[in-house]
Backbone of each chain as ProteinMPNN parsed JSONL, in Angstrom:
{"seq_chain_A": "XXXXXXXXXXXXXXXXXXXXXXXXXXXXXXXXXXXXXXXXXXXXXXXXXXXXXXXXXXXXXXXXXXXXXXXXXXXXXXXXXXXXXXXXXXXXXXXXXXXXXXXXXXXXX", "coords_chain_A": {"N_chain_A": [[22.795, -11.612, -18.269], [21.709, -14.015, -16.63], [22.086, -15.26, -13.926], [22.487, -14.01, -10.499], [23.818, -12.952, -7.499], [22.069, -11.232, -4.677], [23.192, -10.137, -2.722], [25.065, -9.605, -4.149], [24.42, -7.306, -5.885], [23.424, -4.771, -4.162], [24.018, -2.264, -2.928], [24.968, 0.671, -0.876], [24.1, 4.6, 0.161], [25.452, 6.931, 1.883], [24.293, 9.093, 1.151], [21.133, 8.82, 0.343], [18.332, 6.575, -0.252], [19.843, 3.545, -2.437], [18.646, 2.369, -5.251], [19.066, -0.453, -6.857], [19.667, -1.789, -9.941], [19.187, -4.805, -11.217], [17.936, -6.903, -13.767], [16.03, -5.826, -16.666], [13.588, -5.171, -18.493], [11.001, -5.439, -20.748], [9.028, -6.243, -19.919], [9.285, -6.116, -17.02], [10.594, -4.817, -14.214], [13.671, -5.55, -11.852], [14.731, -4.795, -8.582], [17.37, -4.464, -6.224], [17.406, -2.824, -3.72], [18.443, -0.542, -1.407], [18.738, 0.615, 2.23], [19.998, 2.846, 4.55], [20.161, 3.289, 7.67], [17.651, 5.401, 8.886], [17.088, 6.708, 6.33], [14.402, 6.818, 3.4], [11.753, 5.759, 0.623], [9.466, 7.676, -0.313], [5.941, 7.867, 0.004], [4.284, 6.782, -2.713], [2.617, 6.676, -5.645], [1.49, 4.331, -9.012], [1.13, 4.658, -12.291], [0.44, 2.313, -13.807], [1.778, 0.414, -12.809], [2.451, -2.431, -10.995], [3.764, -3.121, -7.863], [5.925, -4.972, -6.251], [7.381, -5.661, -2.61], [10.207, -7.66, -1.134], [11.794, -8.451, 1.652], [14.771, -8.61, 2.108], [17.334, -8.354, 4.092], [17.652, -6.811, 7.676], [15.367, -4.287, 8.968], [11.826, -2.923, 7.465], [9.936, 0.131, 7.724], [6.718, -0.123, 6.048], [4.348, 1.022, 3.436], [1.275, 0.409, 2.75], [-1.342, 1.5, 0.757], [-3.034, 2.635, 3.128], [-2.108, 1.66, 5.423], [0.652, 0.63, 7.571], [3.337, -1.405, 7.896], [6.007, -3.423, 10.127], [8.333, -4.834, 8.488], [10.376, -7.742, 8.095], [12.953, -9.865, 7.619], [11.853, -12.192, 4.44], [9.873, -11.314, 4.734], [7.108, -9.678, 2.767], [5.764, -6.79, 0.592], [3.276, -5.454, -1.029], [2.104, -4.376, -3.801], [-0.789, -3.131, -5.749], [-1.734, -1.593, -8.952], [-2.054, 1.959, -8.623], [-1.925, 2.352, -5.998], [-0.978, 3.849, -3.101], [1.991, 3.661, -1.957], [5.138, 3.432, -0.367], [8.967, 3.069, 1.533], [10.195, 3.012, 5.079], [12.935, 3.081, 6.761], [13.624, 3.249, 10.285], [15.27, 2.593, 11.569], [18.356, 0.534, 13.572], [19.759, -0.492, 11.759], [20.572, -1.855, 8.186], [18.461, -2.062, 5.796], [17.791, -4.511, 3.061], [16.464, -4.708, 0.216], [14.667, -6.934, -1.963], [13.206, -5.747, -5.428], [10.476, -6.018, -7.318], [8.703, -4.401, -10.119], [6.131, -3.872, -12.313], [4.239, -3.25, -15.334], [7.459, -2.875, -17.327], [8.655, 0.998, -16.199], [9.555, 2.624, -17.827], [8.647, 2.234, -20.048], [6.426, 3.514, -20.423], [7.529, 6.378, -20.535]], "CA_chain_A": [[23.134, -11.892, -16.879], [20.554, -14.659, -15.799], [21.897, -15.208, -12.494], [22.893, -13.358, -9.721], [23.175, -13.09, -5.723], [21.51, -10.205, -4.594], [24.652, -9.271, -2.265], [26.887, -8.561, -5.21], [24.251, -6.115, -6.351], [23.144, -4.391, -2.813], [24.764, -0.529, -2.816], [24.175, 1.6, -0.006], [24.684, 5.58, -0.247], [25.157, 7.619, 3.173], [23.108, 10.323, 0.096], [20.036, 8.454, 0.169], [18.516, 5.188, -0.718], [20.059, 3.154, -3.394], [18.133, 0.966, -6.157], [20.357, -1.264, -8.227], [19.065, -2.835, -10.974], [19.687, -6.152, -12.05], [17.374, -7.439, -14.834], [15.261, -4.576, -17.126], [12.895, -5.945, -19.758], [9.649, -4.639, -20.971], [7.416, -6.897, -19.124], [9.738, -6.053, -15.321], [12.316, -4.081, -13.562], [14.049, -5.821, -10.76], [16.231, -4.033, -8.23], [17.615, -4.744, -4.674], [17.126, -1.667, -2.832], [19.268, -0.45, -0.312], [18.358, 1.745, 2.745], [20.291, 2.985, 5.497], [19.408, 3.825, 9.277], [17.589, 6.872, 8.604], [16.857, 6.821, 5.005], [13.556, 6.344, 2.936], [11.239, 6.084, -0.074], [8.565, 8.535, 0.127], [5.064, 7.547, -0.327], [3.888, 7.393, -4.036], [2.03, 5.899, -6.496], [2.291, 4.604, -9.92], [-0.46, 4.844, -12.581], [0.132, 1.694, -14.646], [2.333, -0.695, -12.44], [2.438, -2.987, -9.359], [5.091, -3.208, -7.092], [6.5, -5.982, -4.594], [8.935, -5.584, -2.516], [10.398, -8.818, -0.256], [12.888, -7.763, 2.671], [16.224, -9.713, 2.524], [17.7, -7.938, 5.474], [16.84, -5.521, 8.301], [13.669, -4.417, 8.407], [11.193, -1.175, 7.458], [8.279, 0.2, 7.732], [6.671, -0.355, 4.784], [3.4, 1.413, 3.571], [0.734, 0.483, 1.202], [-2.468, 2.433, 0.745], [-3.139, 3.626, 4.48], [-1.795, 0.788, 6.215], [2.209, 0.667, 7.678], [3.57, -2.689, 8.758], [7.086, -3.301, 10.282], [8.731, -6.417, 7.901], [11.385, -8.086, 8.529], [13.301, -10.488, 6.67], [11.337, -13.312, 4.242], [8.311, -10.667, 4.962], [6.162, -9.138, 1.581], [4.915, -5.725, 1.042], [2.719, -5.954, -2.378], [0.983, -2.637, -4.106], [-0.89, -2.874, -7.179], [-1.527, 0.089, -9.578], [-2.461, 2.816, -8.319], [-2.036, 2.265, -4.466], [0.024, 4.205, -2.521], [3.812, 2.832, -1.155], [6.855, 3.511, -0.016], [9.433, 2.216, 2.754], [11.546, 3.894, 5.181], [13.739, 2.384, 7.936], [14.46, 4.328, 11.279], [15.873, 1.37, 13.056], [19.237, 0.734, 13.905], [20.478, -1.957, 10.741], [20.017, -1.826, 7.167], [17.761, -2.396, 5.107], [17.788, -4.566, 2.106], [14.852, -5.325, -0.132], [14.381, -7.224, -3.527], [11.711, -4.828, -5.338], [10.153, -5.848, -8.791], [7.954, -3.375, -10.762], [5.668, -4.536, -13.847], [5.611, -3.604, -16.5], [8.641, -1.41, -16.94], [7.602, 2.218, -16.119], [10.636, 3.426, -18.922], [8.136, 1.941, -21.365], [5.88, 5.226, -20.711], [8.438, 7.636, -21.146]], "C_chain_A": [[21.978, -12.616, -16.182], [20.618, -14.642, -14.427], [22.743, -14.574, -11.652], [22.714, -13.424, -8.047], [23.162, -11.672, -5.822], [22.629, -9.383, -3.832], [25.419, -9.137, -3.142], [26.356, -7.379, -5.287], [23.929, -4.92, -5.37], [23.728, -2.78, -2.893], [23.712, 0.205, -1.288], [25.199, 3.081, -0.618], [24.591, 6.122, 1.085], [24.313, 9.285, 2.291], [21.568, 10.008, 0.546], [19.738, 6.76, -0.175], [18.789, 4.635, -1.859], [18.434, 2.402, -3.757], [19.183, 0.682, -7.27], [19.675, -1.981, -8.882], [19.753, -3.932, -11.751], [18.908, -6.819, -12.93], [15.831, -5.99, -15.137], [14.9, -5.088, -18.427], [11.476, -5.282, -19.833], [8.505, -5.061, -20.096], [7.716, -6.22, -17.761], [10.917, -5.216, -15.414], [12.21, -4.696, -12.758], [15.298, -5.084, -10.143], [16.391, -4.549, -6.809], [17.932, -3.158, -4.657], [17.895, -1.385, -1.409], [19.293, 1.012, 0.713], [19.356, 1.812, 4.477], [19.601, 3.737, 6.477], [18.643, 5.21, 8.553], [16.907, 7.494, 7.404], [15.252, 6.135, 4.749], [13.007, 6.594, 1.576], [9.88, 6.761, 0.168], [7.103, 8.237, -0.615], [4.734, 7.66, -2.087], [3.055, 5.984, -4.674], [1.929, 5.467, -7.809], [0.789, 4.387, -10.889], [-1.031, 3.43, -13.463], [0.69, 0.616, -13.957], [1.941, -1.003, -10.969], [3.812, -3.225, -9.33], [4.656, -4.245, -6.167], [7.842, -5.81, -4.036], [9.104, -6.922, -1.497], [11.874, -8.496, 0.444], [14.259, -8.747, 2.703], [16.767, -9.82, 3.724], [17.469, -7.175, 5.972], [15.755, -5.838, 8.477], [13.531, -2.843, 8.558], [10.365, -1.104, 7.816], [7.629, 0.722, 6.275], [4.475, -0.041, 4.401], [3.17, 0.932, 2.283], [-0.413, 0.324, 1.555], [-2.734, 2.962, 1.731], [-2.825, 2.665, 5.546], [-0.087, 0.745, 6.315], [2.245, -0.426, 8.483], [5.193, -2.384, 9.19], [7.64, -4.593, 9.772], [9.982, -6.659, 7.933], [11.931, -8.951, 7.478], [12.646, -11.721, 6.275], [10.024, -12.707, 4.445], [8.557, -9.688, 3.2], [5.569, -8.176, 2.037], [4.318, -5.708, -0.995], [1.707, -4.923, -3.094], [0.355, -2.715, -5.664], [-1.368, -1.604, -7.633], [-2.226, 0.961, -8.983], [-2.498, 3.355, -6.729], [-0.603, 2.97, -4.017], [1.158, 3.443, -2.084], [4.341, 3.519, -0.856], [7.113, 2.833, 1.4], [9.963, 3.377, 3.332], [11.931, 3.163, 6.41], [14.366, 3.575, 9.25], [14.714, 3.121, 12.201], [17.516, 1.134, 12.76], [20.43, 0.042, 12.304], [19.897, -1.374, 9.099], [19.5, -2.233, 6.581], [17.903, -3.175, 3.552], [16.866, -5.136, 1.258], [14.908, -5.756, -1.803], [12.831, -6.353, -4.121], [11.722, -5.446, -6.818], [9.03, -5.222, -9.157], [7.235, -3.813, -12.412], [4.57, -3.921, -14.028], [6.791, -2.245, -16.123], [8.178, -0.037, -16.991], [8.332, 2.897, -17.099], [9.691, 3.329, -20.114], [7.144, 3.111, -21.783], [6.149, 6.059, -20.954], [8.523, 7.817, -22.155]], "O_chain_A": [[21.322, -12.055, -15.304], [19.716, -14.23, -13.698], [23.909, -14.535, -12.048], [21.717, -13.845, -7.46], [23.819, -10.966, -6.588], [22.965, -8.245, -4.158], [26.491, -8.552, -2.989], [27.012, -6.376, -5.007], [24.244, -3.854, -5.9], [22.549, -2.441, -2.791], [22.541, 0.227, -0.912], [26.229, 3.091, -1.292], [23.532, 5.804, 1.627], [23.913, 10.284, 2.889], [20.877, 10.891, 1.054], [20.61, 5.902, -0.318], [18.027, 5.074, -2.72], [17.507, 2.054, -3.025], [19.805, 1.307, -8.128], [19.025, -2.885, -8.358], [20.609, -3.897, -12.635], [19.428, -7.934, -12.887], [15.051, -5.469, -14.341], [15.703, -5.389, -19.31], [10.995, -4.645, -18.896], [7.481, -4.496, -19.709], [6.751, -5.726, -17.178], [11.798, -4.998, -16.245], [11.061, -4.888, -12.361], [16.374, -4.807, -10.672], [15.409, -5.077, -6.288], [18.585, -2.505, -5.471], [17.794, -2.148, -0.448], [19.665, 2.123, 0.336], [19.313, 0.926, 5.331], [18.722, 4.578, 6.294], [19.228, 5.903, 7.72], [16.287, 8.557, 7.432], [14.799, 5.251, 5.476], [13.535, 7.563, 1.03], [9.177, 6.199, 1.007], [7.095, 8.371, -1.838], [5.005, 8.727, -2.639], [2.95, 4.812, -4.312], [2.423, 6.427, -8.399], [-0.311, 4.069, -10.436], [-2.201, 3.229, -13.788], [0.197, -0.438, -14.358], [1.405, -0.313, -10.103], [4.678, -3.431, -10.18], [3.605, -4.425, -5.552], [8.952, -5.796, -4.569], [8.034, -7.28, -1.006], [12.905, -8.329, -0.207], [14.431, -9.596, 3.579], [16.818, -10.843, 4.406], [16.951, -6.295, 5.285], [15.142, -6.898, 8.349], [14.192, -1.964, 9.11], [9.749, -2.048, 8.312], [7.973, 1.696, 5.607], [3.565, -0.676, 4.934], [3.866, 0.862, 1.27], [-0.807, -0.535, 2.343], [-2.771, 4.174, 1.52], [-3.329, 2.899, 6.644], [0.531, 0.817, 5.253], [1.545, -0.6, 9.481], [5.727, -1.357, 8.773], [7.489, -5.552, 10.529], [10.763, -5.718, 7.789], [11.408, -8.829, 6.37], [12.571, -12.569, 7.164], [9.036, -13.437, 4.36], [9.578, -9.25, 2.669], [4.995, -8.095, 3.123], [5.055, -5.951, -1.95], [0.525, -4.848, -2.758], [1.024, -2.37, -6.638], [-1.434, -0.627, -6.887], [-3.366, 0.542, -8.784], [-2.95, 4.428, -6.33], [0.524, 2.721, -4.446], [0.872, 2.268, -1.854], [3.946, 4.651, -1.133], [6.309, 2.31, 2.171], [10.213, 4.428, 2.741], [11.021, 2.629, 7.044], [15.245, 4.431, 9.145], [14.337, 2.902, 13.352], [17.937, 1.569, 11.688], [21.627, 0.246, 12.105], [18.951, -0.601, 8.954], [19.934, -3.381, 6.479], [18.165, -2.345, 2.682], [16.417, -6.216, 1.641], [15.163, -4.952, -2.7], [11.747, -6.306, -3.539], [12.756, -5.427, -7.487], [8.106, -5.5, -8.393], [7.893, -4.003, -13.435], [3.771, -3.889, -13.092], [6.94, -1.325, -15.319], [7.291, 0.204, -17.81], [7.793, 3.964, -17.391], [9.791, 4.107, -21.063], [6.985, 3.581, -22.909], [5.415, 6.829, -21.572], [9.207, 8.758, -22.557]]}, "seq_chain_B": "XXXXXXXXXXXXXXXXXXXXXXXXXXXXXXXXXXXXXXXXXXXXXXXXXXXXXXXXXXXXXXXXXXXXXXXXXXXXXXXXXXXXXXXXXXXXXXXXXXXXXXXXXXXXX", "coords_chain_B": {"N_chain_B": [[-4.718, -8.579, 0.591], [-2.26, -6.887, 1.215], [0.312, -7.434, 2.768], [2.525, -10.317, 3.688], [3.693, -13.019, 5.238], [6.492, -14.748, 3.332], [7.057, -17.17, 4.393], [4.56, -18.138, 5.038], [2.999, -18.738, 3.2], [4.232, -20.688, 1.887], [4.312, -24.307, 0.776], [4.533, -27.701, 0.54], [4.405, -30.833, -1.129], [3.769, -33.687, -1.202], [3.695, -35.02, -3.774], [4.088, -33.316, -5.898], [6.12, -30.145, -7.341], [4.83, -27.68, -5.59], [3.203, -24.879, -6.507], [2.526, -21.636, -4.749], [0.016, -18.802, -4.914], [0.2, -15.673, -4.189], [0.082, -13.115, -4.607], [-2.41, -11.427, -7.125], [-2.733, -9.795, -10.065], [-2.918, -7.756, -13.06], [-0.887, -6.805, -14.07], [1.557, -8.374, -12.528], [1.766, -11.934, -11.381], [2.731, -13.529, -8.41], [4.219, -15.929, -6.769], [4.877, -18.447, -4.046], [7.72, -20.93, -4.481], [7.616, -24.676, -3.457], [9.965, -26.762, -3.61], [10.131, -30.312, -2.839], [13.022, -32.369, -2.118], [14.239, -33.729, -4.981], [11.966, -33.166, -6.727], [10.796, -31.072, -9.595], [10.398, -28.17, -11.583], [9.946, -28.334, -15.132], [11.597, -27.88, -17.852], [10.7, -25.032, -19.821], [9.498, -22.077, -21.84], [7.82, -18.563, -22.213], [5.684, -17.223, -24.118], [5.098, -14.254, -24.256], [5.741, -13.626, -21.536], [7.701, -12.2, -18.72], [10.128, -13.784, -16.243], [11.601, -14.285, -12.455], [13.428, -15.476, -10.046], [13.918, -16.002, -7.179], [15.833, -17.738, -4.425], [15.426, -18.319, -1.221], [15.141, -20.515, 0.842], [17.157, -23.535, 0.969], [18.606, -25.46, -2.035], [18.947, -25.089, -5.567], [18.867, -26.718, -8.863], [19.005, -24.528, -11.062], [17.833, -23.537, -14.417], [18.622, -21.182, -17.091], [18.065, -20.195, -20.605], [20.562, -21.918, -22.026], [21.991, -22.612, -20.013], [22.74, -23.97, -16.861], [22.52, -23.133, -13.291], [23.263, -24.095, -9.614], [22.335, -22.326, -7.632], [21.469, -20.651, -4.138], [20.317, -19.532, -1.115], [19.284, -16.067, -1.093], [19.824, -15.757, -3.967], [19.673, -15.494, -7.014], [17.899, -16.111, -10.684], [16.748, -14.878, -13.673], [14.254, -14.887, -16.4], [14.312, -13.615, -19.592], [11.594, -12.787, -21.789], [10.267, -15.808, -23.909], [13.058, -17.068, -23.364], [14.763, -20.01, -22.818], [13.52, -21.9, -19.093], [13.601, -23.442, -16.049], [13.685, -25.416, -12.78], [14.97, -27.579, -10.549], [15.117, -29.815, -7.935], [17.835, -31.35, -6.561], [18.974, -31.785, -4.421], [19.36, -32.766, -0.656], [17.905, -30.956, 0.651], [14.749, -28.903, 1.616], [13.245, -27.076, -1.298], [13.01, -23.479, -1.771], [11.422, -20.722, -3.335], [10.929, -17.661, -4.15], [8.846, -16.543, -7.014], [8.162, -14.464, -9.504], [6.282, -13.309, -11.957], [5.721, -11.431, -14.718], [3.892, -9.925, -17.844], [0.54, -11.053, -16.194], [-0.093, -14.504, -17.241], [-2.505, -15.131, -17.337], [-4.199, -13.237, -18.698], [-3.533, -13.438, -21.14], [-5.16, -15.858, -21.501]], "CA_chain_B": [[-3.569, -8.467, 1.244], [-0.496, -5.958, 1.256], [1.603, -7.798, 3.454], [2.776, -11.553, 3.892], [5.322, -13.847, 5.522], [6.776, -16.398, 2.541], [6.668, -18.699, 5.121], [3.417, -18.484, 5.91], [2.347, -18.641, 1.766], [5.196, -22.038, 1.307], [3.259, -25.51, 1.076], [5.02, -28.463, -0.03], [3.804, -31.563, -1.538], [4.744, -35.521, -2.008], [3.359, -35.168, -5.068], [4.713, -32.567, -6.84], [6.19, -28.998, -6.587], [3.919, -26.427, -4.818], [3.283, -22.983, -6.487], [1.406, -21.001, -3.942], [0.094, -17.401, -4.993], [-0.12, -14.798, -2.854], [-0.116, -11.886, -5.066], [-2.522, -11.726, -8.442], [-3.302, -8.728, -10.663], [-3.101, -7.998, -14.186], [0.427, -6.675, -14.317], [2.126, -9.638, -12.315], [1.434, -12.866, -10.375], [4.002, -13.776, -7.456], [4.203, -17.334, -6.393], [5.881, -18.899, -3.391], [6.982, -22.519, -4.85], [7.964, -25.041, -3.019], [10.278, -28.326, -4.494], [10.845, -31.318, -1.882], [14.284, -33.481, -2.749], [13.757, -34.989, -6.235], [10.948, -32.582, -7.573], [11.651, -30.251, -10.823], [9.812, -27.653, -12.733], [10.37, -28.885, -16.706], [12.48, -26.459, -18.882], [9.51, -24.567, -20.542], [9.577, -21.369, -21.811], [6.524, -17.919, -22.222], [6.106, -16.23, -25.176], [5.142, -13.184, -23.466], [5.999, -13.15, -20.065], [9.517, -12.63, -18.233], [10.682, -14.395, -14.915], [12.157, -14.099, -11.801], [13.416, -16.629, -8.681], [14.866, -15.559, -5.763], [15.942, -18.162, -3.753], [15.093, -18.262, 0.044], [15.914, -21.194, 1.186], [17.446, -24.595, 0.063], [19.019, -24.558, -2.885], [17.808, -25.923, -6.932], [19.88, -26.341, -10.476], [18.23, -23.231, -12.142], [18.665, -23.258, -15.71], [18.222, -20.373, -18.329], [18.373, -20.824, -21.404], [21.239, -23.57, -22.422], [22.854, -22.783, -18.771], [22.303, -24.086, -15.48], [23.496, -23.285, -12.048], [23.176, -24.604, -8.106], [21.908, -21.325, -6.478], [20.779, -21.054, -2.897], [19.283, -18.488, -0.584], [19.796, -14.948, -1.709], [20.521, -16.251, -4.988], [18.288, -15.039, -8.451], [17.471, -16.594, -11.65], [15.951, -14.47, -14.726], [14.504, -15.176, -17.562], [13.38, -12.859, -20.664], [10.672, -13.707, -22.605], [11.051, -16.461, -24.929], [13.667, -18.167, -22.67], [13.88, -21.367, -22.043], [13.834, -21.513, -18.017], [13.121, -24.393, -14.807], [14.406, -25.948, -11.845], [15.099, -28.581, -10.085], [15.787, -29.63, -6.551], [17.958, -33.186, -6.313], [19.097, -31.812, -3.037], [18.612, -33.262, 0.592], [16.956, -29.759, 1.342], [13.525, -28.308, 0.878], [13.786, -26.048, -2.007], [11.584, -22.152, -1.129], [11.348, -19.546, -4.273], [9.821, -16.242, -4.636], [8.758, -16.118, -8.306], [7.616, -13.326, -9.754], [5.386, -13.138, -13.393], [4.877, -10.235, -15.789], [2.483, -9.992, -16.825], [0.41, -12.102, -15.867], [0.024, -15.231, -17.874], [-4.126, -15.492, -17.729], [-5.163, -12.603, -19.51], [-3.879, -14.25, -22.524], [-5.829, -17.167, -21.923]], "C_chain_B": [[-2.49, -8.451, 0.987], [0.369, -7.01, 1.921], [1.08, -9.517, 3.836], [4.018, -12.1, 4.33], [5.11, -14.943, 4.411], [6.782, -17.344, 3.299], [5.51, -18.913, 5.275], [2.457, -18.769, 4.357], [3.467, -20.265, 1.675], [4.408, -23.546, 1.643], [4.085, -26.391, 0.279], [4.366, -29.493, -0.26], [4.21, -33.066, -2.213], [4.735, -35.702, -3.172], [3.777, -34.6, -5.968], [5.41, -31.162, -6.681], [4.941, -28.274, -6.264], [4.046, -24.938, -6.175], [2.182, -22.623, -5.705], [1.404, -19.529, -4.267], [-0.042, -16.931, -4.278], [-0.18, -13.412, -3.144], [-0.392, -11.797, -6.668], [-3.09, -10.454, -8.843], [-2.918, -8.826, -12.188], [-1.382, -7.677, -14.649], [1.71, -7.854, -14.187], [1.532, -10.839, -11.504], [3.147, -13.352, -9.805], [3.261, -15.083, -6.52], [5.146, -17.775, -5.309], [6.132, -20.623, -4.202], [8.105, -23.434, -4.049], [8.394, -26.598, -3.628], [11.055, -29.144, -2.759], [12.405, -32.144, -2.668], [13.818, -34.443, -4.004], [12.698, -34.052, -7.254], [11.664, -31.583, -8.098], [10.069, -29.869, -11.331], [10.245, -27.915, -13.977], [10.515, -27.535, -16.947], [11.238, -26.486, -19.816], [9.757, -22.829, -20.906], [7.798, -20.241, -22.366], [6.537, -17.329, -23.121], [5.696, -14.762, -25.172], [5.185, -12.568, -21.891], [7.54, -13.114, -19.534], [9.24, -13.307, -16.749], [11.128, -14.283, -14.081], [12.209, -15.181, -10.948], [14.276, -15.786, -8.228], [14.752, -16.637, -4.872], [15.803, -17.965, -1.698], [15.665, -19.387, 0.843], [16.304, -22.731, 0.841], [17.962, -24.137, -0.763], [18.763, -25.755, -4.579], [19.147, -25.663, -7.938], [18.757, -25.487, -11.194], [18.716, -23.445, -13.342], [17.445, -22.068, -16.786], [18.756, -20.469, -19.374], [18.98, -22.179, -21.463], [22.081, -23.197, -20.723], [22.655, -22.893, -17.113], [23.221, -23.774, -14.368], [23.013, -23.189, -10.904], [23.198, -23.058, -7.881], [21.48, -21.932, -5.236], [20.384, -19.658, -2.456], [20.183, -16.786, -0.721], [19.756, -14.647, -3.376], [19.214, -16.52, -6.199], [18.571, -15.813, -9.732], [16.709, -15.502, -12.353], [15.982, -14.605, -15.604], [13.203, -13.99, -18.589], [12.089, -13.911, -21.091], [11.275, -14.21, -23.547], [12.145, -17.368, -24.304], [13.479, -19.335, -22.392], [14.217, -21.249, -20.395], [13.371, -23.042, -17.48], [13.85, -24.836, -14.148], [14.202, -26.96, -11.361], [15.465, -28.773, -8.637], [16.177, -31.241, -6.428], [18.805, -32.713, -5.217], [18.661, -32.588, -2.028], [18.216, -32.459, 1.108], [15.474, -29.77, 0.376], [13.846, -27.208, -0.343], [12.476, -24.643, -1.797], [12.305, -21.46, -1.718], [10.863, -19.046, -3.73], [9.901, -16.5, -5.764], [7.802, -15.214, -8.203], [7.428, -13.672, -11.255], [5.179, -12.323, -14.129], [4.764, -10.66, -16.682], [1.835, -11.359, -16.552], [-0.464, -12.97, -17.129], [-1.971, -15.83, -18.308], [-4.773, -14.714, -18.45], [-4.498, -12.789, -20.852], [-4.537, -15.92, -22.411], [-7.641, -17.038, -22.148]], "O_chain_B": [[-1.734, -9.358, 0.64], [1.311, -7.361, 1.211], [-0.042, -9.937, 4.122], [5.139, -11.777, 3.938], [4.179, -15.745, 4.333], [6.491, -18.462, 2.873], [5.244, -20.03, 5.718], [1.251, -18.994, 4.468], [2.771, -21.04, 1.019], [3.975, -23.776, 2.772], [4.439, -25.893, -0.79], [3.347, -29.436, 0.428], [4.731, -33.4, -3.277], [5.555, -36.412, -3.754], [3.932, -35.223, -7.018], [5.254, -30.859, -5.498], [3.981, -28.518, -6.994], [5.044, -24.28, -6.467], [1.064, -23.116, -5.848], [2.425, -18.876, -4.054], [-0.495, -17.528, -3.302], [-0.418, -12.563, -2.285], [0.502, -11.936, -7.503], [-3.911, -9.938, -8.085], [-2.601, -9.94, -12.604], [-0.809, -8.343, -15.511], [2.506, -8.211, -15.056], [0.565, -10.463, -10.841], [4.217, -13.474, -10.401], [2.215, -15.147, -5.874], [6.324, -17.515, -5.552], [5.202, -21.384, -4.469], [9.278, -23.067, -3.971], [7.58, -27.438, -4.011], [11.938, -28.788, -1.978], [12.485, -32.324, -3.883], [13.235, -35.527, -3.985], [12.683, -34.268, -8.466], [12.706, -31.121, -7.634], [9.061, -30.563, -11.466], [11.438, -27.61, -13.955], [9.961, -26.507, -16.557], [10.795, -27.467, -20.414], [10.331, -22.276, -19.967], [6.806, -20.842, -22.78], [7.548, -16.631, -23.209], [5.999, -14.089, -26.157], [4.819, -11.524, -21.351], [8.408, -13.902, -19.91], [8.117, -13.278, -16.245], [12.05, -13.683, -14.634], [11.231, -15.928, -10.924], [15.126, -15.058, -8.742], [13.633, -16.733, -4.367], [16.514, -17.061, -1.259], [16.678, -19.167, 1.508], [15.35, -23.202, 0.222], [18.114, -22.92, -0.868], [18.471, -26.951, -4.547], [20.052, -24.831, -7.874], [17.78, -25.939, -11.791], [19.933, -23.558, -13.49], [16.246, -22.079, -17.064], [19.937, -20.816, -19.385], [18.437, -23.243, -21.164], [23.012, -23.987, -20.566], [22.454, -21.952, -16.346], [24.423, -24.038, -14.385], [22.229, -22.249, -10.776], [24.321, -22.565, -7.992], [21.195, -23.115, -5.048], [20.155, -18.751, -3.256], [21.362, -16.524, -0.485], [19.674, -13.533, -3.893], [18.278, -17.317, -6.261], [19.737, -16.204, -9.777], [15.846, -15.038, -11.609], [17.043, -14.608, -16.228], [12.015, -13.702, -18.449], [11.768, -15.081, -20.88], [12.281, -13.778, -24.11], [12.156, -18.516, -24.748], [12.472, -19.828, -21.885], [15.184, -20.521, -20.17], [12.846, -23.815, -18.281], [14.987, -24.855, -14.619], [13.131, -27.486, -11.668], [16.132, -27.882, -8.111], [15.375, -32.161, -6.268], [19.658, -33.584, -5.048], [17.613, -33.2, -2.239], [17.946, -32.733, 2.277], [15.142, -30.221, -0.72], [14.829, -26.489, -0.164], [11.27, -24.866, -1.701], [13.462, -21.23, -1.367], [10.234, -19.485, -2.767], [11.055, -16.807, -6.063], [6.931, -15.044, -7.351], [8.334, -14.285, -11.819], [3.983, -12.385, -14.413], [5.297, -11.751, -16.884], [2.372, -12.464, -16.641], [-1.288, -12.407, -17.849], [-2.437, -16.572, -19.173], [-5.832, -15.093, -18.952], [-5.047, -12.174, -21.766], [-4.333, -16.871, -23.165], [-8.293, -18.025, -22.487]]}, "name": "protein", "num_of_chains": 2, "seq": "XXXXXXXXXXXXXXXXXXXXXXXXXXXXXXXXXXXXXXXXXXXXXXXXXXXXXXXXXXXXXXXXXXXXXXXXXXXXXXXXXXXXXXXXXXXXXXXXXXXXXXXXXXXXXXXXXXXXXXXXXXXXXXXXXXXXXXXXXXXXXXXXXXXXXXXXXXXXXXXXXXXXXXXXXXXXXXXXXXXXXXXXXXXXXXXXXXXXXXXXXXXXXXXXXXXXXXXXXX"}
């Protein structure tokens, strides 16, 4: 599946926040991420990968290492290993965010 | 620096396409690149790295492997390793990626 628009893959859950994954290879995971009003990912860190995430729609607030910005769409939030992240959205719209992760973190398991 | 506007990383060029980094570590490098009307990345492929485009805005003939196709904003491209991959823009728009790199392609050089 080379190509794709990111609105086919998009899921929201009124559970929690989605991630949908659309391409999973040893070097990357890519997912569009999907967060409603209300919803978030909870700070964390990872011990071997970097993360980016790039906001499609909406916007969050989006943490990485002790700093929280508010990004909007066509805005970058960028964490390499070991640095704290997460997002969470308390604004009125949803959130949707392209996130890729390298290398794949399945490859540690 | 965590956080960036792609617009504010996009640089175009009479001369050729643009890649502008804006995020380098050992896991990935993330490139904004920018193709004016007429400019093309050559079908090349990595023998250990995978790929990503996410279109933003404008829109390019992506091709992976043996198959190409007119994306535009929203609108992804991936390629495994080993793929052949590149784009093109013979549009009357600017063409504005996100690419994304794992890993990254200098610590085998």
């Amino acid at each position: 599946m080379p190509f794709i628009a990111a609105s086919d893959v998009t899921r929201f859950s009124p559970e929690k926040m989605t991630k949908t994954n659309f391409f999973d290879c040893p070097q990357m995971v890519a997912d569009i991420y999907g967060l409603e009003p209300g919803q978030s990912q909870k700070i964390h860190s990872h011990a071997g990968e970097a993360k980016l995430y790039y906001v499609i729609s909406g916007k969050g607030d989006f943490t990485i290492g002790d700093e929280t910005r508010t990004l909007g769409p066509g805005e970058i939030a960028a964490a390499p290993t070991g640095i704290d992240h997460g997002v969470s959205n308390p604004y009125d719209d949803r959130l949707e965010a392209l996130v890729v992760m390298a290398p794949n973190p399945n490859l540690r398991k």
